[in-house]
Residue frames as a rotation matrix with the C-alpha (Angstrom) as fourth column:
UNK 1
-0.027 0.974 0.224 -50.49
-0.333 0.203 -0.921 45.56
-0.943 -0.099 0.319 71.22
UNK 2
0.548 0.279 -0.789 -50.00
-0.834 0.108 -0.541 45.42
-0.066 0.954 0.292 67.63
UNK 3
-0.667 -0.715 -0.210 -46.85
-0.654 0.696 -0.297 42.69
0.358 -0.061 -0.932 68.26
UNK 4
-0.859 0.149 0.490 -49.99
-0.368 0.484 -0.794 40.60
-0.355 -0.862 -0.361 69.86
UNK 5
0.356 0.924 -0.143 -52.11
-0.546 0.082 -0.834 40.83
-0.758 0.375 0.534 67.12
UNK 6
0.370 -0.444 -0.816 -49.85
-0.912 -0.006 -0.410 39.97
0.177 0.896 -0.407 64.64
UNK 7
-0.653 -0.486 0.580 -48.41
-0.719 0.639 -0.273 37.21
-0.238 -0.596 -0.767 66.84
UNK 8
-0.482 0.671 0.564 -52.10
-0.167 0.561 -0.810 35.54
-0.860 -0.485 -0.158 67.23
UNK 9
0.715 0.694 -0.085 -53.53
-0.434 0.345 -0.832 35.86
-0.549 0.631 0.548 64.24
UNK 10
0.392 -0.381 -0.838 -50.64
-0.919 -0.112 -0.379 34.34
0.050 0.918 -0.394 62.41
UNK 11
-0.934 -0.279 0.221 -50.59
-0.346 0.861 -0.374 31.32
-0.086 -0.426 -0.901 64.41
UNK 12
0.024 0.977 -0.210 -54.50
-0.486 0.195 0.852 31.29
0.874 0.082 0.479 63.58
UNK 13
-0.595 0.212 -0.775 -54.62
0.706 0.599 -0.378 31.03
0.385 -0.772 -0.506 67.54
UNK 14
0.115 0.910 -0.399 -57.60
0.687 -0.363 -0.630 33.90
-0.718 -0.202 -0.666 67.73
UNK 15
-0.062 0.143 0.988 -59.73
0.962 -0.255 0.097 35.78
0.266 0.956 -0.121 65.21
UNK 16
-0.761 -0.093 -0.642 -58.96
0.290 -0.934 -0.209 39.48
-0.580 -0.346 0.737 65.40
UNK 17
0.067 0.969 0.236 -61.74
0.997 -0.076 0.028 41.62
0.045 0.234 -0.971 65.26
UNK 18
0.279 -0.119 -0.953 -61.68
0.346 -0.913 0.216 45.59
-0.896 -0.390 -0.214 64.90
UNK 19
0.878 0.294 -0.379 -59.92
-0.144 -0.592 -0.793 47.88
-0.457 0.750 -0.478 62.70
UNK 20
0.801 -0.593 -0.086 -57.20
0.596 0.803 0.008 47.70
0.064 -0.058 0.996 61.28
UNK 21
0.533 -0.241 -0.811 -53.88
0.756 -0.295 0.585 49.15
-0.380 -0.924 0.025 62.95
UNK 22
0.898 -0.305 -0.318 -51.90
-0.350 -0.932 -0.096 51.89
-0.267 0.197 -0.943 62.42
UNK 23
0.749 -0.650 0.128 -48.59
0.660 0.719 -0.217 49.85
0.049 0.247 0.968 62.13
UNK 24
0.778 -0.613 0.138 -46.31
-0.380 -0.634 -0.674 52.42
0.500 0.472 -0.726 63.27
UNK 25
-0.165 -0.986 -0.033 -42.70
-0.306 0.083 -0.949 52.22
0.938 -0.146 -0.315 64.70
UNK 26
0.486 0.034 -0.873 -42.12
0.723 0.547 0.423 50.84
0.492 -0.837 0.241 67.55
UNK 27
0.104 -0.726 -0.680 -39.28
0.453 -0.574 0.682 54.15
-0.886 -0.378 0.269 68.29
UNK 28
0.820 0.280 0.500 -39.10
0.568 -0.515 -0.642 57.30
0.077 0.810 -0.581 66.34
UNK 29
-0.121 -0.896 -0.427 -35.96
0.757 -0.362 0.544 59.38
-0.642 -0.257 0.722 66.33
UNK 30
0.979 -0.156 0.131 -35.66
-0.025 -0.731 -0.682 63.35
0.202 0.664 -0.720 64.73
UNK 31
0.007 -0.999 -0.050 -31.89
0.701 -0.030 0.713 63.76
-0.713 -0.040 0.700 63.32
UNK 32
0.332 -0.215 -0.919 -30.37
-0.387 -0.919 0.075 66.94
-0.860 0.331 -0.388 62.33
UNK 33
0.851 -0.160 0.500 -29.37
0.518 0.416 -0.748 66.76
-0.088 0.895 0.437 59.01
UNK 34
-0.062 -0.810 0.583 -25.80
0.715 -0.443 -0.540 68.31
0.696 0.383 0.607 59.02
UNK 35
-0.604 -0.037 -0.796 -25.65
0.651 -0.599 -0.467 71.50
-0.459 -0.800 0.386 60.41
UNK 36
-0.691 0.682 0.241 -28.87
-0.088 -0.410 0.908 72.48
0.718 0.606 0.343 57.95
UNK 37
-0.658 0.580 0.480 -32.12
-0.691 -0.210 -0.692 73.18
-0.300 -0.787 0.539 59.40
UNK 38
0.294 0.726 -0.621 -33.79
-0.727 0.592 0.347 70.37
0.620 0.350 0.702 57.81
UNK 39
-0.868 -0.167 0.468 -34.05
-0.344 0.882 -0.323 66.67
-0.359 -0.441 -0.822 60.15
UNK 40
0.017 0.682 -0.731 -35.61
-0.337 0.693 0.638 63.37
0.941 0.235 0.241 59.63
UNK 41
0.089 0.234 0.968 -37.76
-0.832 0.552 -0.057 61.67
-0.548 -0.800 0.243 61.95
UNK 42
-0.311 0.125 -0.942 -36.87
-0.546 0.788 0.284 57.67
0.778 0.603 -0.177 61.13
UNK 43
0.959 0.140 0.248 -38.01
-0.265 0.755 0.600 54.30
-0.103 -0.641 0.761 63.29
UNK 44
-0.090 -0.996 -0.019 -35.16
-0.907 0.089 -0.411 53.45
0.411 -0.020 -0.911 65.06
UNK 45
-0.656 -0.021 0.755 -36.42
-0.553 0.694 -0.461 50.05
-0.514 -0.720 -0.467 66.18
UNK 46
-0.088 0.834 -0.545 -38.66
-0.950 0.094 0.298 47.57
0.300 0.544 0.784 64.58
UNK 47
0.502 0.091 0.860 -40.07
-0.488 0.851 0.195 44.32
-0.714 -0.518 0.471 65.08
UNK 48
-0.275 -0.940 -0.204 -38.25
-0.888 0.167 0.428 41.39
-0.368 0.299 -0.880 63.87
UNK 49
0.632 0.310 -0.710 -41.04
-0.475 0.879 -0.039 38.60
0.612 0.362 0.703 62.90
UNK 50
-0.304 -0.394 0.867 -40.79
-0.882 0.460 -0.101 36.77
-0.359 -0.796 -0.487 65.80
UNK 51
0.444 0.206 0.872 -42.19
-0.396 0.918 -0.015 33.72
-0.804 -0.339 0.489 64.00
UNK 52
-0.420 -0.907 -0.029 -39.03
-0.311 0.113 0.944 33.35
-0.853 0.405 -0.329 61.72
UNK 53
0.416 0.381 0.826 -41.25
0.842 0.182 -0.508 34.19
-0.344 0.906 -0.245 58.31
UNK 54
-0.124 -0.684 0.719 -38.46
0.915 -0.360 -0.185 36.30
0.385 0.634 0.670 57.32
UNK 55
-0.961 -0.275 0.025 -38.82
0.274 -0.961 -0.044 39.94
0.036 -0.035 0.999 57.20
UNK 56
-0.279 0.893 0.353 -42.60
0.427 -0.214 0.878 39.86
0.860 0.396 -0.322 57.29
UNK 57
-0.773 -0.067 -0.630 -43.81
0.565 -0.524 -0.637 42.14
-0.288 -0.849 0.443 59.96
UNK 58
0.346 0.898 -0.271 -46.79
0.938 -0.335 0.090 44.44
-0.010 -0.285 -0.958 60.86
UNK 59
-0.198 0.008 -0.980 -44.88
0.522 -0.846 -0.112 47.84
-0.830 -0.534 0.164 60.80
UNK 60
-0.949 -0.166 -0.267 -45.49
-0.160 -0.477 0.864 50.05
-0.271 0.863 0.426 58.03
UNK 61
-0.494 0.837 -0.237 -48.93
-0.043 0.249 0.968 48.08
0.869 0.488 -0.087 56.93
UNK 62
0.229 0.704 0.672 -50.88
-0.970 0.111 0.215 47.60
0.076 -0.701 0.709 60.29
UNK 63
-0.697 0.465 0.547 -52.52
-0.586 0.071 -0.807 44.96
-0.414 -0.883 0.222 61.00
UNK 64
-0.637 0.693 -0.338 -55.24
-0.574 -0.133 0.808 43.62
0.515 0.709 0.482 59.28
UNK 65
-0.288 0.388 0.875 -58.22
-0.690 0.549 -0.471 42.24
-0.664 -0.740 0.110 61.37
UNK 66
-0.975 0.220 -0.043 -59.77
0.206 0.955 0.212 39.02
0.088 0.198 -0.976 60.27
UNK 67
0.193 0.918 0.346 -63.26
0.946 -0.267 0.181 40.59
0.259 0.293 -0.920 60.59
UNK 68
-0.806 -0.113 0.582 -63.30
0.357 -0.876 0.324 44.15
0.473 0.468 0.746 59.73
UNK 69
0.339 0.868 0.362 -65.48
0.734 -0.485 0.475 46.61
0.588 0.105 -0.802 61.53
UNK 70
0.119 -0.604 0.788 -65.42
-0.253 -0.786 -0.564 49.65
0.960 -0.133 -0.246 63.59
UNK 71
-0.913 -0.369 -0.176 -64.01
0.162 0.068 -0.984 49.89
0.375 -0.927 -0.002 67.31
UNK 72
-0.244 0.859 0.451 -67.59
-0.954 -0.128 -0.273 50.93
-0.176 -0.496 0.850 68.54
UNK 73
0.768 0.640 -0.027 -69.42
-0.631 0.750 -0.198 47.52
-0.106 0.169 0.980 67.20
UNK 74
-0.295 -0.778 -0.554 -65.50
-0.672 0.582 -0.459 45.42
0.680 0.237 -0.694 67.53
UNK 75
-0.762 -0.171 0.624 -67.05
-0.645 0.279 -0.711 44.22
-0.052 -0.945 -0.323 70.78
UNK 76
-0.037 0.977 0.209 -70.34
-0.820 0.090 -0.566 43.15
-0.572 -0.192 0.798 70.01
UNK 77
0.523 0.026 -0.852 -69.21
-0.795 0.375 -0.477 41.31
0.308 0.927 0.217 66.73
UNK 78
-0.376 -0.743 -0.553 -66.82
-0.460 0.668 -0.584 39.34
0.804 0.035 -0.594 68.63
UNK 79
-0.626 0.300 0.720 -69.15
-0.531 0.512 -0.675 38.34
-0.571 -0.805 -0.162 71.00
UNK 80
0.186 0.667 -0.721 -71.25
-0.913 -0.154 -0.378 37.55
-0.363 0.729 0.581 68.23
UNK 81
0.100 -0.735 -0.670 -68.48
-0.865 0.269 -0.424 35.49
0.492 0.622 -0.609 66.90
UNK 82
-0.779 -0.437 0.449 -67.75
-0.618 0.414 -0.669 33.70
0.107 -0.798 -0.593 70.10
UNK 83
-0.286 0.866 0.411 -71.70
-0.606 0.169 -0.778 32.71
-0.742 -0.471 0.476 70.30
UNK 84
0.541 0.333 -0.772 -71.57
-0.833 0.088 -0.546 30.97
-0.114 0.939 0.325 67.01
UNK 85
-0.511 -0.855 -0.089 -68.33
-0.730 0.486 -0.480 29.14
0.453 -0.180 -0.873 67.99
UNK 86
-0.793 -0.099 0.601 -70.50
-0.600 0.292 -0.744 27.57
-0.102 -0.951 -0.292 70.40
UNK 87
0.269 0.949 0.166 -73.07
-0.679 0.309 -0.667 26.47
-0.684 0.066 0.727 68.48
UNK 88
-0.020 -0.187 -0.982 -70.77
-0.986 0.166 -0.011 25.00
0.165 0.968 -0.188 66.17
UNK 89
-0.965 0.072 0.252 -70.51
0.006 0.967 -0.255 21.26
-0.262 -0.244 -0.934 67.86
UNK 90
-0.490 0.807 0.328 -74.30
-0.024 0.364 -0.931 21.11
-0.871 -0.464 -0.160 67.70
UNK 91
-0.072 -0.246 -0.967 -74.50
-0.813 -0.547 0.199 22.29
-0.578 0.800 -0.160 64.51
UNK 92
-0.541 -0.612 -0.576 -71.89
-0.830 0.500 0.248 19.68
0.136 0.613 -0.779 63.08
UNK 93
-0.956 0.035 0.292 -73.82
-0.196 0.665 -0.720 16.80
-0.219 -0.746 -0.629 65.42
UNK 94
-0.113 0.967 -0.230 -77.25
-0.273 -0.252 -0.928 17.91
-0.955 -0.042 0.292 64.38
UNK 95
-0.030 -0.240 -0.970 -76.01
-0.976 -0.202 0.080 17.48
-0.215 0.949 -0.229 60.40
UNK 96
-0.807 -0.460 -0.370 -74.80
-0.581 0.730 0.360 14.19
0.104 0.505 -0.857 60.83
UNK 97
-0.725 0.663 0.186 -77.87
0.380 0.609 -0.696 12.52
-0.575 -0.434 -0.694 62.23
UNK 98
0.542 0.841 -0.003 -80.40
-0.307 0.194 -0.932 14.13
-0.783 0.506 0.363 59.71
UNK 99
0.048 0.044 -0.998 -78.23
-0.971 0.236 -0.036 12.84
0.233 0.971 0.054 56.92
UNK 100
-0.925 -0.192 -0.329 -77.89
-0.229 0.971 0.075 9.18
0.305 0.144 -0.941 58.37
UNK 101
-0.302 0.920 0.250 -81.82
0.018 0.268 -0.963 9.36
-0.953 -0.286 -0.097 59.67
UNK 102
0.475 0.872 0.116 -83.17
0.127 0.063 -0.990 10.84
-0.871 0.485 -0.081 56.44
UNK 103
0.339 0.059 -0.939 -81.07
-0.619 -0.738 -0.270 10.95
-0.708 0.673 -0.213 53.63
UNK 104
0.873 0.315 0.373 -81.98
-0.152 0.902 -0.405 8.58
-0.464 0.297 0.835 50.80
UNK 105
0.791 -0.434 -0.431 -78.69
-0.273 0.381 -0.884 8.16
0.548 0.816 0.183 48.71
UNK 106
0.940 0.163 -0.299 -77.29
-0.143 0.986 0.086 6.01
0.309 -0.038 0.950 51.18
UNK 107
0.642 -0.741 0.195 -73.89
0.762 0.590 -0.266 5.01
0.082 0.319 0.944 49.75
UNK 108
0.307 -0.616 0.725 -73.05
0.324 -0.649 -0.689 8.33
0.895 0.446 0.000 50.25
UNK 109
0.970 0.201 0.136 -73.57
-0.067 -0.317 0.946 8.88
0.233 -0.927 -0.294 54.05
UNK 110
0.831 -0.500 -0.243 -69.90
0.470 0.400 0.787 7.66
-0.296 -0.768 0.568 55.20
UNK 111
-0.364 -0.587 0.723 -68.28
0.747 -0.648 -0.150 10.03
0.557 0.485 0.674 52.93
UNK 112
0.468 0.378 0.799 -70.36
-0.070 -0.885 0.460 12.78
0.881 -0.272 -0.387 54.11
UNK 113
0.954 -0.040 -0.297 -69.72
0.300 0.107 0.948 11.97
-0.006 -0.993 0.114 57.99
UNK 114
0.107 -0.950 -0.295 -66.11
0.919 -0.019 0.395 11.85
-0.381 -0.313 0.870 57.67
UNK 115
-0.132 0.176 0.975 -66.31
0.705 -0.675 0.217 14.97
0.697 0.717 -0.036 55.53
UNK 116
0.549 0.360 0.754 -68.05
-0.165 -0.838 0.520 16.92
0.820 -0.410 -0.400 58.11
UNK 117
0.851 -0.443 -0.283 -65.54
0.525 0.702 0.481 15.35
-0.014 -0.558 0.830 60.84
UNK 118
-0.199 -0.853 0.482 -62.31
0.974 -0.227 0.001 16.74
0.109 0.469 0.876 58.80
UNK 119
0.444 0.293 0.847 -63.96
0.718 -0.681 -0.141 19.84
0.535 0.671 -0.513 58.10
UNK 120
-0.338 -0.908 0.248 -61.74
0.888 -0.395 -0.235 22.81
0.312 0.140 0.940 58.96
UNK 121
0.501 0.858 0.113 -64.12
0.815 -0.512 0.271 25.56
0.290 -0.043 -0.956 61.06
UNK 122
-0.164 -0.535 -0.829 -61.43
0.970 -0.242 -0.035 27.51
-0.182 -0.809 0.559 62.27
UNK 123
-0.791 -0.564 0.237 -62.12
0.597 -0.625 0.503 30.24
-0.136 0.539 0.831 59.66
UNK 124
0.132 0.925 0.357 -66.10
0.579 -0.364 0.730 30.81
0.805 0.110 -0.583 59.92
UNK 125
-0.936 -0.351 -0.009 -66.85
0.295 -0.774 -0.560 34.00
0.190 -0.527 0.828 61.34
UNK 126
-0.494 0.869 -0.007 -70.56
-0.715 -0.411 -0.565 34.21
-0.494 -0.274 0.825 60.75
UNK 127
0.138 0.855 0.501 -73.54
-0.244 0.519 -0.819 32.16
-0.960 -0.009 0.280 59.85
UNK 128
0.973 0.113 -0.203 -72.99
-0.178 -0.198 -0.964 32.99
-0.149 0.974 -0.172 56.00
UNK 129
0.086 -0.996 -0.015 -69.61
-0.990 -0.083 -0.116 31.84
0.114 0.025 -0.993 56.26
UNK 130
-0.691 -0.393 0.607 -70.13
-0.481 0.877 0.020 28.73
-0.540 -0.278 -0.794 57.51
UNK 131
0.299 0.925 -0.236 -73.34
-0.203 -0.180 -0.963 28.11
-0.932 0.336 0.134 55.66
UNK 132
0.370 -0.663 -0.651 -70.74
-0.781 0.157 -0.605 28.66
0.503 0.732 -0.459 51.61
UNK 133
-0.470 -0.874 0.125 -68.39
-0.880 0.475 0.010 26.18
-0.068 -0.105 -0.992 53.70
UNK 134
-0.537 -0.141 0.832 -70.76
-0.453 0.880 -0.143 23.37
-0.712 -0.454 -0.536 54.26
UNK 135
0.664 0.729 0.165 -72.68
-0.088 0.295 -0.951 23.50
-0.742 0.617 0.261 51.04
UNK 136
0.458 -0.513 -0.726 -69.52
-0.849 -0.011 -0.528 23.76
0.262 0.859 -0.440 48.88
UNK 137
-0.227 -0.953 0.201 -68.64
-0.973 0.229 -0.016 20.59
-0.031 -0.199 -0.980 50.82
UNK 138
-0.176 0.893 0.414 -71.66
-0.463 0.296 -0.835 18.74
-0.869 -0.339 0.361 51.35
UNK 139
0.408 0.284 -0.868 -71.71
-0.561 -0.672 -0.484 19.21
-0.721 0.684 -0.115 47.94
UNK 140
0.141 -0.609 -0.780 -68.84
-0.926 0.197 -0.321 17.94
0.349 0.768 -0.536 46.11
UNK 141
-0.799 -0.351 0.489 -68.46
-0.482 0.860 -0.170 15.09
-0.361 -0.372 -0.856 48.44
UNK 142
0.129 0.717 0.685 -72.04
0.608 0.489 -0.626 13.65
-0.784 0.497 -0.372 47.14
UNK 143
-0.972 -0.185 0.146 -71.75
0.205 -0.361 0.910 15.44
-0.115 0.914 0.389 44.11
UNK 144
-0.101 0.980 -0.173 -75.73
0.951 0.146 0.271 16.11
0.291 -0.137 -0.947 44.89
UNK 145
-0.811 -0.026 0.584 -76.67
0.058 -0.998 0.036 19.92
0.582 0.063 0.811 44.15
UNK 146
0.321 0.934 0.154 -80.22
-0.139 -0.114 0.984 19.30
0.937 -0.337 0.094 46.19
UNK 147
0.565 0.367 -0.739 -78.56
0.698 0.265 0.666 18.70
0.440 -0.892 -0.107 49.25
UNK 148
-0.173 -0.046 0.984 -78.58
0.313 -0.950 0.010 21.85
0.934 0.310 0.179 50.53
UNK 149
-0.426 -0.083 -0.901 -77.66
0.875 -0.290 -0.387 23.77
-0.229 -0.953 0.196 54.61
UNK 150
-0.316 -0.124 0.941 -79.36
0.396 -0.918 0.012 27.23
0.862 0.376 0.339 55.14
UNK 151
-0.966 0.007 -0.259 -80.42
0.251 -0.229 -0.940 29.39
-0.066 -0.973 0.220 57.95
UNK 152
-0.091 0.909 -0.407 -83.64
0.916 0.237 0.323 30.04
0.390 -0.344 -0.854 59.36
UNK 153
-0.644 -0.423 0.638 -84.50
0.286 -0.906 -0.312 33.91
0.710 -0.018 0.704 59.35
UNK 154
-0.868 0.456 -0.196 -85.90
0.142 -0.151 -0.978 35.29
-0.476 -0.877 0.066 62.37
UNK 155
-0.238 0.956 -0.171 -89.43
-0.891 -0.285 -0.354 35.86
-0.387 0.068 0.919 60.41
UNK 156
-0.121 0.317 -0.941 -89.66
-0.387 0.858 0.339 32.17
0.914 0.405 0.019 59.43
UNK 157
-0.832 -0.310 -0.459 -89.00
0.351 0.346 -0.870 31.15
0.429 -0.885 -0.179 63.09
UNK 158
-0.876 0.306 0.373 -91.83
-0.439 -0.826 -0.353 33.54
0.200 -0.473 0.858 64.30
UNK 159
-0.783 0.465 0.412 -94.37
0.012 0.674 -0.738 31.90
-0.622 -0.573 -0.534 66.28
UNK 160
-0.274 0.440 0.855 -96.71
0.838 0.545 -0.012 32.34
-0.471 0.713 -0.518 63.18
UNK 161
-0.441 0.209 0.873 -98.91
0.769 -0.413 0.488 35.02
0.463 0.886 0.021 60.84
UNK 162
-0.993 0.017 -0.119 -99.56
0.061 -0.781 -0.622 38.38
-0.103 -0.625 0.774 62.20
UNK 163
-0.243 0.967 -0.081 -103.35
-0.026 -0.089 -0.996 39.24
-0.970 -0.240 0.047 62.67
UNK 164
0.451 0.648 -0.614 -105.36
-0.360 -0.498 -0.789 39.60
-0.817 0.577 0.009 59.55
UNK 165
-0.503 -0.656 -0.563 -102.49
-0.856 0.290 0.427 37.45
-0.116 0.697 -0.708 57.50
UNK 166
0.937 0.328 0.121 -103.48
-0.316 0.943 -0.105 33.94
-0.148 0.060 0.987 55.97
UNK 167
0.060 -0.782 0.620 -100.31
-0.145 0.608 0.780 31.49
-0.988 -0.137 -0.077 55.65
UNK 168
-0.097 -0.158 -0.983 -99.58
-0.992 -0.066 0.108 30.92
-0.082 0.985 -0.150 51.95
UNK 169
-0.910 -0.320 -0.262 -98.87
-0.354 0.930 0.095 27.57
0.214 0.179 -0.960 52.73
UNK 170
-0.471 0.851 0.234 -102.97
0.323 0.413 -0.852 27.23
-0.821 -0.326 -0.469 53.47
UNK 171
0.132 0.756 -0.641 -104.74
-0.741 -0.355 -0.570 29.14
-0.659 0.550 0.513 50.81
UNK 172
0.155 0.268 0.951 -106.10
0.267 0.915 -0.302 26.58
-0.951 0.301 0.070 48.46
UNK 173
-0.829 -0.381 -0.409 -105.15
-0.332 -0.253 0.909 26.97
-0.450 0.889 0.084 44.96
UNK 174
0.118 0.664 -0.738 -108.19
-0.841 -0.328 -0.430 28.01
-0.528 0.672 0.520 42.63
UNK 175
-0.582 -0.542 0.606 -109.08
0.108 0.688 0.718 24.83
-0.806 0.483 -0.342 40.04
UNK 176
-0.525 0.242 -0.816 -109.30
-0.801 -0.464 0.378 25.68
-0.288 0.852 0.437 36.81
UNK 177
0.298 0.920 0.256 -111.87
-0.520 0.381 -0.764 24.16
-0.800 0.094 0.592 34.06
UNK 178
0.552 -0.473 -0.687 -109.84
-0.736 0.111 -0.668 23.77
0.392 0.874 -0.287 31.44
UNK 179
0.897 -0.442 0.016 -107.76
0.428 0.877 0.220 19.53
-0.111 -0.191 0.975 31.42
UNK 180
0.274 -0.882 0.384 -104.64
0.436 -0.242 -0.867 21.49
0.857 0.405 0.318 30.35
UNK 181
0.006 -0.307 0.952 -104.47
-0.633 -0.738 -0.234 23.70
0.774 -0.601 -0.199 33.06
UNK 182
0.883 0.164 0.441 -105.61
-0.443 0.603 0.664 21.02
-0.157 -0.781 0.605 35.65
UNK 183
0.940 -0.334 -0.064 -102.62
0.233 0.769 -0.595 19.00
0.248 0.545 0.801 34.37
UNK 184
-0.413 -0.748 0.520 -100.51
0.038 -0.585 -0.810 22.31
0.910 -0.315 0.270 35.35
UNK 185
0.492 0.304 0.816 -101.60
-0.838 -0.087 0.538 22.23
0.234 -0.949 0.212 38.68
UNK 186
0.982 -0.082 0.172 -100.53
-0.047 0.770 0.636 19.20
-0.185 -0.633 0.752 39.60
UNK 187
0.458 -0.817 0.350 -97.24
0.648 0.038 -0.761 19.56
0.609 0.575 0.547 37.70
UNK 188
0.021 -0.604 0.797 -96.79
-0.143 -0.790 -0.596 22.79
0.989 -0.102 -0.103 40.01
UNK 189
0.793 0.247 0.557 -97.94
-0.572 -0.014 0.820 21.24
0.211 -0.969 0.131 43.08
UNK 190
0.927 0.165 0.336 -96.69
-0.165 0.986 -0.027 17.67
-0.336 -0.031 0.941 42.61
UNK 191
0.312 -0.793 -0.524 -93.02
-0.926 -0.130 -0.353 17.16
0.212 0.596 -0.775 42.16
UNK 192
0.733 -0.004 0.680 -91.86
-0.217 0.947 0.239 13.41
-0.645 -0.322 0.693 41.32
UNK 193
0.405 -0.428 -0.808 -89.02
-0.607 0.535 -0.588 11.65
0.684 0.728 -0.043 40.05
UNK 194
0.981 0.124 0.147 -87.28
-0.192 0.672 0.715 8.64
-0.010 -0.730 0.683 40.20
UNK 195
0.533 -0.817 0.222 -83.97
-0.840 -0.541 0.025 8.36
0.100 -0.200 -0.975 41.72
UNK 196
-0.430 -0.529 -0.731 -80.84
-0.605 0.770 -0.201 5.84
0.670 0.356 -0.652 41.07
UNK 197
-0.981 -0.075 -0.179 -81.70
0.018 0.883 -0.468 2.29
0.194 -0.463 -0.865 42.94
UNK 198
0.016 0.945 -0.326 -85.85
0.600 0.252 0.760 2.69
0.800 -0.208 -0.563 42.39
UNK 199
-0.580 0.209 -0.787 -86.19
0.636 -0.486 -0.599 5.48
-0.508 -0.848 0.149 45.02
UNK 200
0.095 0.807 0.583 -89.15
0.876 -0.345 0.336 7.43
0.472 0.479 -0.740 44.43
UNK 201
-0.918 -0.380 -0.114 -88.76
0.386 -0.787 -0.481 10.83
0.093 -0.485 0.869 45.04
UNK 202
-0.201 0.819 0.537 -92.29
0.691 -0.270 0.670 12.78
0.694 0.506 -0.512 45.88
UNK 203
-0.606 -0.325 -0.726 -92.72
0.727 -0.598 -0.339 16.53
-0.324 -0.733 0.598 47.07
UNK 204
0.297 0.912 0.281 -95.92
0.776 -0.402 0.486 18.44
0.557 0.074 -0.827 47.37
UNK 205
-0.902 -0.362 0.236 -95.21
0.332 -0.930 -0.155 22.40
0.275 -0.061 0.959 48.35
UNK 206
-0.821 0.424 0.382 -98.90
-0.506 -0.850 -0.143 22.80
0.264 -0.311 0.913 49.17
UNK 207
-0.826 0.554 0.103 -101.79
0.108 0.335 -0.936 21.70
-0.553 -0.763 -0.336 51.52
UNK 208
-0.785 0.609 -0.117 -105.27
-0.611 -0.727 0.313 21.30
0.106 0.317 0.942 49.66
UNK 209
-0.322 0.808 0.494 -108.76
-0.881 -0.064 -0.469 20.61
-0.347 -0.586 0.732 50.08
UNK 210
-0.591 0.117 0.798 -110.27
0.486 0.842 0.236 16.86
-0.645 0.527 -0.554 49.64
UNK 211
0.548 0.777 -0.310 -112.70
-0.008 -0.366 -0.931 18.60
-0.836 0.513 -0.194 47.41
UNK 212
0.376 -0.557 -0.741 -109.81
-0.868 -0.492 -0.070 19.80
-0.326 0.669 -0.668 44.99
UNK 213
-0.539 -0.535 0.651 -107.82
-0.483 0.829 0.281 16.46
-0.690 -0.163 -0.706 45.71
UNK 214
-0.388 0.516 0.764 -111.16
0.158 0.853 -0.497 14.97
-0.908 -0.072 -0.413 44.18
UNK 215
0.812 0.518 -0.270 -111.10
-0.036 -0.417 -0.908 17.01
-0.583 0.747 -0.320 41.00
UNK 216
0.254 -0.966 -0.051 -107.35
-0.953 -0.259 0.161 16.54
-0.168 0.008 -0.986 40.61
UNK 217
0.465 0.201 0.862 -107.62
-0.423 0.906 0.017 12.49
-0.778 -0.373 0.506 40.98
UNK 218
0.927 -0.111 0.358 -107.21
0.339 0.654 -0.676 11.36
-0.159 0.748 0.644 37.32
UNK 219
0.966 -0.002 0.260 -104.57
0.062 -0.969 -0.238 13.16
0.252 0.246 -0.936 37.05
UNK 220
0.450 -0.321 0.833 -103.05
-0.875 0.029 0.483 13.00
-0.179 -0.947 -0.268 40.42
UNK 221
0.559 -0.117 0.821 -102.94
-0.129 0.966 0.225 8.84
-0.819 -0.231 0.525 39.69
UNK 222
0.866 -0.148 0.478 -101.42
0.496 0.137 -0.857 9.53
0.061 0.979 0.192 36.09
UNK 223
0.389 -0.834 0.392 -98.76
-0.043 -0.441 -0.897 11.95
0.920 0.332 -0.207 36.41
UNK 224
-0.069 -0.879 0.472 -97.44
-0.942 -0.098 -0.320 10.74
0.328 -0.467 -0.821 40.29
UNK 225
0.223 0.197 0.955 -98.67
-0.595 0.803 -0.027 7.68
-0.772 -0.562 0.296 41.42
UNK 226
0.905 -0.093 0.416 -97.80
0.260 0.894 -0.366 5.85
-0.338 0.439 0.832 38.20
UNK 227
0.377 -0.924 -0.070 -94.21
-0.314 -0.056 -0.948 6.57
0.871 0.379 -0.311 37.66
UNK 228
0.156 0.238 0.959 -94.28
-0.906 -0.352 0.235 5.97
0.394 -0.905 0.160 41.20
């Protein structure tokens, strides 16, 4: 069993999951010592690194799994595993179409594609694994720190606010009397800039009332609509 782990995962031809093994002999032997009452037990057999990387071998050290956990929850995790595997085409497919539908810097898209094409999944074991892999690639290949992969936690997904909650993303933000402060509002609502080749960049974080909107106006037309 352990010759089968060791086999597979060093051919990275499946991800062991569990603990990790005991690595013992393959054959023990007890010899007298002389005609004293003391004997050693040694391994009279061992494996031999069947994939001709020298003397490296699994007896003595184990094993090591490739995800770590105990034998009670080894099963579940690797089904886990297995269910992720499967989502990965759609995943990769789902990426490439929102960056050639909606992402503005273009000139990069055909780097990216081939990028995510090449990309190397054999090693993601969980969500948060693969997640580090495609932002640290995503990444460097546009050299763009805003474009950014994450997951979706089961209470964002939820079919909305429990009873008696209000949505953050509805409550109207209070407007102050004071021109300074009004100025911060919009600054905190209202994010604009402009990006290489005249692309306007504009991104509003909160829903509010035409009422506000209409106290906000000068403002509004001064600090986004003219750089704009």
């Amino acid at each position: 069993a352990e010759d089968i782990a060791y086999i597979l995962k060093q051919m990275r031809r499946a991800i062991v999951v569990g603990e990790r093994t005991v690595g013992g002999a393959l054959d023990l032997q007890k010899l007298r010592i002389g005609q004293s009452d003391f004997f050693l037990t040694v391994p009279v057999s061992r494996s031999l690194g069947p994939l001709g990387w020298g003397d490296q071998t699994w007896e003595g050290s184990g094993v090591l799994p490739c995800v770590g956990t105990t034998a009670e929850q080894a099963l579940e995790q690797a089904l886990a595993i297995l269910a992720l595997r499967r989502a990965l085409p759609g995943v990769i497919r789902g990426l490439r179409e929102a960056l050639q539908d909606y992402y503005t810097q273009v000139d990069r898209v055909p780097a990216l594609l081939h990028h995510l094409e090449s990309m190397d999944l054999s090693s993601v074991v969980s969500e948060e694994d693969l997640v580090t892999k495609l932002n640290a690639g995503l990444q460097a290949v546009s050299e763009d720190p805003r474009l950014v992969v994450r997951t979706v936690t089961s209470k964002e997904t939820s079919s909305g606010p429990k009873a008696g909650t209000k949505d953050p993303l509805e409550e109207t933000p209070a407007v102050p009397r004071d021109e300074n402060a009004q100025r911060a509002l919009v600054d905190s609502v209202f994010q604009v800039s402009v990006l290489p080749g005249s692309v306007g960049y504009l991104r509003f974080d909160r829903f509010v009332d035409a009422s506000v909107l209409r106290t906000l106006a000068p403002y509004i037309l001064k600090q986004v609509w003219e750089p704009l």
